[in-house]
Kinemage of the C-alpha trace (Angstrom):
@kinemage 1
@onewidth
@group {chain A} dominant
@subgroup {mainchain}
@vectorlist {calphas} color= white
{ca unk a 1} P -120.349 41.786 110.841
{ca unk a 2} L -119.698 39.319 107.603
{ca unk a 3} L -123.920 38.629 107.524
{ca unk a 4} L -124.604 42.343 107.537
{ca unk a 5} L -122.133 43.056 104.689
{ca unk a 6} L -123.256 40.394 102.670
{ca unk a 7} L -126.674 41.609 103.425
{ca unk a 8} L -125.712 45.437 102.222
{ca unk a 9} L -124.645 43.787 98.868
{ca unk a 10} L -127.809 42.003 98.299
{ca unk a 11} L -129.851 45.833 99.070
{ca unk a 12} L -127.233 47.754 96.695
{ca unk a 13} L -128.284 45.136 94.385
{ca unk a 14} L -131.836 45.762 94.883
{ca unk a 15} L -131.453 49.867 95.086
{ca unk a 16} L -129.596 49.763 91.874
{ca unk a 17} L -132.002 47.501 89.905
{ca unk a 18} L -134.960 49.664 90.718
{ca unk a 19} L -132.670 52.692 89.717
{ca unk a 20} L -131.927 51.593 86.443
{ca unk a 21} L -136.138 50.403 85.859
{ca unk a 22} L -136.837 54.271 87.199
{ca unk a 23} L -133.510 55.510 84.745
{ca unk a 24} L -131.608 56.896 87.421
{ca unk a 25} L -128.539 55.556 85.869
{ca unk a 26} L -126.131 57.242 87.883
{ca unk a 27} L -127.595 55.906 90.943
{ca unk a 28} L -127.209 52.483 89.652
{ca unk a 29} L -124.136 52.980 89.026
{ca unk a 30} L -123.324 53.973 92.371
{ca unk a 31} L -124.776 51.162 94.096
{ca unk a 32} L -123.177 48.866 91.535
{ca unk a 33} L -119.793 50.174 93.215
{ca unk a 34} L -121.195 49.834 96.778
{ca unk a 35} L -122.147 46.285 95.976
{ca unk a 36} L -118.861 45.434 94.142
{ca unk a 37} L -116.682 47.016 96.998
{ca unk a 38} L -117.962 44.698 99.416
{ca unk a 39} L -117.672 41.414 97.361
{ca unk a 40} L -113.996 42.377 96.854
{ca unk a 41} L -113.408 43.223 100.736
{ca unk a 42} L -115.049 39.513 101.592
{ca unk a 43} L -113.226 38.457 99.015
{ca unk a 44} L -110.045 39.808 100.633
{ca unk a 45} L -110.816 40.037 104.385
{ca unk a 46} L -113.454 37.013 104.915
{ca unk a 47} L -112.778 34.497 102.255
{ca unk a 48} L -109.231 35.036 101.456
{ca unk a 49} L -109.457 34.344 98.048
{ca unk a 50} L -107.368 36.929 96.556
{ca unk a 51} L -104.599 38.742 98.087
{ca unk a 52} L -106.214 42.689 97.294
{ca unk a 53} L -109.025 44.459 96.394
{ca unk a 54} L -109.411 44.996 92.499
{ca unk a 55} L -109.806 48.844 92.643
{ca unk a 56} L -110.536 48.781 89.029
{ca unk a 57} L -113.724 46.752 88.769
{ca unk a 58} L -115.161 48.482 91.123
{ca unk a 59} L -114.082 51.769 89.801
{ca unk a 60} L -114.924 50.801 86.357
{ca unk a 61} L -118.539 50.932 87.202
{ca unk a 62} L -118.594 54.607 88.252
{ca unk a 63} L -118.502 55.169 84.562
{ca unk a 64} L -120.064 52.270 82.641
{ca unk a 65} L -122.194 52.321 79.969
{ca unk a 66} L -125.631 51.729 80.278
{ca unk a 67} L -125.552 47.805 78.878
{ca unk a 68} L -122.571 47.316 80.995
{ca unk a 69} L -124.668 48.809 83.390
{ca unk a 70} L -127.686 46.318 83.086
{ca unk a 71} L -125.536 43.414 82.260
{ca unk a 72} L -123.844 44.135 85.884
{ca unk a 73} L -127.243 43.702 87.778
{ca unk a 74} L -128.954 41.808 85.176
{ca unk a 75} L -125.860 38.684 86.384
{ca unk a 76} L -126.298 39.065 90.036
{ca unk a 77} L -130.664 39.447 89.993
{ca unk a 78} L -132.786 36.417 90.182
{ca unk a 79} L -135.953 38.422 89.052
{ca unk a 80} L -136.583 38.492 85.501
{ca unk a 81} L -137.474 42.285 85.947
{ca unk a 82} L -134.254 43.661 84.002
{ca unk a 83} L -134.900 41.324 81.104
{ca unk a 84} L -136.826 43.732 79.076
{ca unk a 85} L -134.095 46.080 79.574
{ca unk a 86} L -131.251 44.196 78.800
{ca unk a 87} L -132.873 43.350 75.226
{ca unk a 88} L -133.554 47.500 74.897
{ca unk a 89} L -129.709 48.177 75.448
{ca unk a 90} L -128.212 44.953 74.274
{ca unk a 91} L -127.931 46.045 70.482
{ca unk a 92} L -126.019 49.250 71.997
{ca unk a 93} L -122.165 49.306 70.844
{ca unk a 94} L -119.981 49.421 73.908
């Protein structure tokens, strides 16, 4: 059960980045709080590294902005894909 979850994160990861290269920001941002959940729950349940999950970061994404949007899968990507991006909304004021 713990590979498969772990394995869902890495897909929501992948879903969302080729969300936010197609602009379907509001899909990103909902598998940015698919992928999130789960690292909190194996955080909670598998690891037990923290005592709850931290409803609010994975909330928070629901209705992020669109750099800390791309910063969110631009940290958790190895590809370089999001880097031209990132530099499009990096100048934008949060």
């Amino acid at each position: 059960v713990y590979c498969s979850k772990l394995e869902a994160v890495i897909i929501f990861l992948c879903m969302g980045t080729r969300h936010i290269l197609r602009g379907n920001n509001n899909a990103a941002r909902f598998e940015a709080m698919l992928a999130s959940f789960l690292v909190e729950w194996r955080d909670v349940y598998v690891w037990k590294t923290k005592a709850v999950i931290k409803w609010s970061k994975v909330v928070e994404l629901d209705t992020a902005d669109e750099h800390t949007l791309v910063s969110y899968y631009r940290k958790r990507v190895t590809c370089t894909c999001l880097d031209a991006r990132y530099k499009e909304v990096e100048a934008t004021k949060k």
